[in-house]
N, C-alpha and C positions, 0 to 999 in steps of 0.2 A: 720308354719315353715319358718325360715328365713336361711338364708347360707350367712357369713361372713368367707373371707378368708376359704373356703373347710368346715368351722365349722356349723354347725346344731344347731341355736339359737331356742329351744321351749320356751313355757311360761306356767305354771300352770295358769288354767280358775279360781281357787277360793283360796282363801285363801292367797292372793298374798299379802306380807307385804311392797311393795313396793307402794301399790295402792296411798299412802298421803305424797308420795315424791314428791317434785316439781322435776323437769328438771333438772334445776341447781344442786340441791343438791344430784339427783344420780350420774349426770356426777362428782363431789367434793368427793364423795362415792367411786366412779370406781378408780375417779385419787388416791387417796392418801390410797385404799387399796388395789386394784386390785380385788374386787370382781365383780366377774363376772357379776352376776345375775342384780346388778346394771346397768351395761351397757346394759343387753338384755333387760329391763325394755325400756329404752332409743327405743332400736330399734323397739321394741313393738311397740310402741305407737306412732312413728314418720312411721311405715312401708307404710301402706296404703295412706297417705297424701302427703310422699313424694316422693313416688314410683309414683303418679297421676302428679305430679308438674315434674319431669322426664320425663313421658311418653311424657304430653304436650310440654315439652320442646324438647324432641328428636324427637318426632314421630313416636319410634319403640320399642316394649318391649323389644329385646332384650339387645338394648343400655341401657333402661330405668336401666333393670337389674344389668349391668354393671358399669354401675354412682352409683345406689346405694348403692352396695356393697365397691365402690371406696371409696364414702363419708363417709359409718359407719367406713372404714379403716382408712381412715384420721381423723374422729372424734378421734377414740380411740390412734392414734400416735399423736395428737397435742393436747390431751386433758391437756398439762403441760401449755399450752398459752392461755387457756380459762380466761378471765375476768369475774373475779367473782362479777363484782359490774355489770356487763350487763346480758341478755337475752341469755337464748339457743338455741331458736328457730331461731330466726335471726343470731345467726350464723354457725346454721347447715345450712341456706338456703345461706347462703353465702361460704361455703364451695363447696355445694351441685351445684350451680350455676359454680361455678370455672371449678370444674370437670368435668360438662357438655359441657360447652365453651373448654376444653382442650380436648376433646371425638370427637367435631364439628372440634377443630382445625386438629387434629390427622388424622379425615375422608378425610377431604379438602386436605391434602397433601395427602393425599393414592388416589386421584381421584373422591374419592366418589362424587357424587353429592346430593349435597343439594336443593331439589325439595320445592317452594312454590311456592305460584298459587295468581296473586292479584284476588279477589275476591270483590264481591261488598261486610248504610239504612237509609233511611229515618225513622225518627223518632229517639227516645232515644237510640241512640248506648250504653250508658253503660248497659240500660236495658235486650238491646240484649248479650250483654257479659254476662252477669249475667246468660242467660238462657245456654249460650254454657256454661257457666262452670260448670254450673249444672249437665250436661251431661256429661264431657269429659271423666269421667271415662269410658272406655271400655264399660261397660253396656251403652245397646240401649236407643235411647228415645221410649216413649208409641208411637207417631205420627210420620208417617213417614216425615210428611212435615215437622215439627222441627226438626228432624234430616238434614233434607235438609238443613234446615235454616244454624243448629248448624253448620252444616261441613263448611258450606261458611263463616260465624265469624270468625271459628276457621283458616281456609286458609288466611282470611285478617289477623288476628292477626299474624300468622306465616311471612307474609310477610314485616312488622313492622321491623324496624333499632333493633339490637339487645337490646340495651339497652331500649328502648320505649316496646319491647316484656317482657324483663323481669318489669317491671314495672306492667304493666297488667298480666302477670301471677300470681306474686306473690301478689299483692292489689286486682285484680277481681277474679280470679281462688281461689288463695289458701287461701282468706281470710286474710290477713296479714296485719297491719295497716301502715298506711304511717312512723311510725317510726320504727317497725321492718322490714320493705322494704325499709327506709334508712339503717338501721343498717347494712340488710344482704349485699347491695351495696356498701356500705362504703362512701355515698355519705351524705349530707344532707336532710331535710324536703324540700327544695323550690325542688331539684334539682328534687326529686319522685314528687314532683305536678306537674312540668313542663313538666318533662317525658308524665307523665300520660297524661295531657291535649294537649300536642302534640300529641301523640298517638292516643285519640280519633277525634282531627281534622280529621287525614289524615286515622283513620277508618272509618267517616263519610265519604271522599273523596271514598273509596275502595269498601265501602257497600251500595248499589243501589239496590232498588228494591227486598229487600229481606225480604218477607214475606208480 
């Protein structure tokens, strides 16, 4: 069950005629008939992935909560500005990304404080990202000492210039290719590599002795 503006999004488990629509062309569905079902397909299927990419990014379920709901709301009010010759993933995640950054900005003038810890590795830092992202879903790791590990990644990566954190979220965490993590950014291909390979410099720099 999902909640969209107060509304109660279910999904039937079988028989679902939406199952061999792309992306695109349910959001093209939604926009130019307004059926519903089309758009809950949408939230369906983006729920879990990008409720995990929120979490990471905010820190806390309840914001995580909060952005996502923000996001599927502004999906469905600018779905008339969707480019139909591009991707929907990358820019639900750039939507999704905005709203987050405006949640952060929102906190910061309200006092809140924004809590990261520089943390320390030696060795293959991206392989170590790899293994935090594996985990960051809420569910534990098997080993307590990977979990240790994870949480210390996950502290350097949070403490990352914002834009180098979105980078590594969206290309190590959520899987996203260097052109749909341009896309969602609105930046270029060099611009995400550069991100990314600064990022893991001064991840290397942060990550000591872990593990």
């Amino acid at each position: 069950m999902i909640r969209i503006a107060n509304e109660t999004i279910a999904r039937e488990t079988t028989g679902n005629q939406w199952d061999h629509w792309t992306d695109e062309e349910l959001l093209l569905e939604y926009r130019c008939t307004g059926i519903r079902e089309a758009f809950e397909e949408l939230v369906y299927r983006y729920e879990r992935e990008l409720y995990n990419y929120l979490y990471r990014y905010l820190g806390h379920s309840a914001n995580a909560d909060d952005v996502f709901q923000k996001t599927f709301l502004t999906v469905m009010e600018q779905c008339g500005t969707f480019d139909t010759s591009r991707k929907f993933r990358p820019w639900l995640y750039k939507i999704a990304t905005n709203e987050a950054t405006d949640h952060m900005r929102k906190a910061k003038q309200r006092c809140y404080s924004m809590v990261s810890i520089d943390a320390p590795t030696e060795g293959n830092v991206t392989n170590t990202i790899a293994k935090a992202a594996a985990g960051r879903e809420p569910e534990p790791f098997e080993n307590a000492m990977e979990r240790e590990i994870a949480g210390k990644v996950r502290e350097a990566v949070d403490a990352l210039p914002e834009r180098m954190r979105q980078a590594v979220y969206m290309v190590y965490f959520q899987g996203l290719s260097y052109r749909e993590a341009a896309d969602a950014a609105d930046v270029c291909l060099a611009t995400v590599s550069s991100r990314l390979q600064s990022a893991i410099v001064k991840l290397n720099f942060l990550l000591k002795n872990v593990g």
